[in-house]
C-alpha positions, 0 to 999 in steps of 0.5 A: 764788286760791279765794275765800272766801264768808262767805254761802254763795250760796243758803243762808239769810241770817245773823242779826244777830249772825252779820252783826255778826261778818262785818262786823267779820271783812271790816273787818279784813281791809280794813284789813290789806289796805290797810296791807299793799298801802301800806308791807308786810307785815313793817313793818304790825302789828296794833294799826296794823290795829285803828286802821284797821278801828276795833276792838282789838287783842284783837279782832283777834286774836280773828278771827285769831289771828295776823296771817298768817291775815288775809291767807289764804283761810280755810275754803277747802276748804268753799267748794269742797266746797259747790260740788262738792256742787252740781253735777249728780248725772249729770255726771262728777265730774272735771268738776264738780271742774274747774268748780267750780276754774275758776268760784271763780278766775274769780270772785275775780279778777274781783270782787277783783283787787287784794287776790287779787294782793297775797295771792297775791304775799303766799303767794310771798313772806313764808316766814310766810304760806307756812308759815301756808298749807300748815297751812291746807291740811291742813283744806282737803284733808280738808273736799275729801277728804270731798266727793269721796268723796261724789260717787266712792262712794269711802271719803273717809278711805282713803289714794288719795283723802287724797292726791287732795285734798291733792295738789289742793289743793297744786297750786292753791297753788303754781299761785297762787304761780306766777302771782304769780311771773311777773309775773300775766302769765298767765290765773289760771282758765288756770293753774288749768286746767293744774295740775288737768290735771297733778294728773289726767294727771300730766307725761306722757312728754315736755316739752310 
């Protein structure tokens, strides 16, 4: 549910090479969301997303190596990272972890509600795309591990704050793949909420 900026916002504009790439990189992503949201994500292959973006097989296997990376979030983990770091240096750094969560969520499903509901369905259903995630996630845990470090005075590297991140970023994970689940019957930036809420208090004693 944590979009992805290929522009980090207030931070100097790409030159015309980079913005070559990330058009090519958005073109591709497009169309393998529009075959995938039409006819499936086993029946569409990649020379069917290189005809409709307008590019080469090669080059979309360039971009991405296999086709479950194009339908994942990539570089995750350094969104959230940047966004932490900007917060206020006097706010309690929890807080600004749940800010940043619940903004990034708040966000994605408002500018893209389409493509973050067919990728969060994607996540709960296809066992490649679920298994392609939770190696994404390893790199999304350690780019976070080091921010909170930062921002905790805590060695980012020690074992209490690996698992911090990577618990976090898990349970973000499995709260996307529950919202797809249910139907998306549910506010996303609420489940987010709520997994970070079990992620700082744990279950509790008893059933809510």
């Amino acid at each position: 549910m944590v979009t992805v900026r290929s522009t980090p916002a207030g931070g100097p504009l790409p030159g015309l090479r980079e913005r070559k790439k990330i058009k090519t990189r958005e073109s591709i992503r497009s169309a393998a969301f529009a075959l995938v949201g039409r006819q499936g994500y086993d029946a569409t292959t990649i020379e069917q997303i290189a005809e409709r973006a307008e590019v080469s097989p090669s080059t979309v296997l360039r971009y991405f190596p296999a086709k479950e990376d194009i339908v994942l979030c990539d570089e995750q983990g350094a969104a959230l990272a940047e966004a932490f770091r900007a917060r206020p240096a006097g706010e309690p750094w929890p807080e600004s972890l749940r800010h940043v969560v619940r903004e990034a969520v708040t966000r994605e499903t408002r500018e893209r509600p389409e493509v973050t509901r067919l990728r969060c369905r994607l996540m709960a259903e296809v066992p490649m795309v679920r298994s392609r995630m939770l190696e994404a996630m390893a790199g999304a845990g350690h780019t976070l591990a080091a921010a909170v470090g930062e921002r905790s005075g805590r060695d980012p590297e020690s074992l209490e704050v690996r698992v911090f991140a990577m618990s976090l970023v898990g349970g973000l994970a499995e709260a996307a793949q529950y919202w797809a689940r249910t139907g998306f019957r549910d506010d996303p930036a609420d489940l987010a909420d709520r997994a970070l809420a079990v992620h700082h208090r744990g279950l509790g004693a008893e059933n809510p």
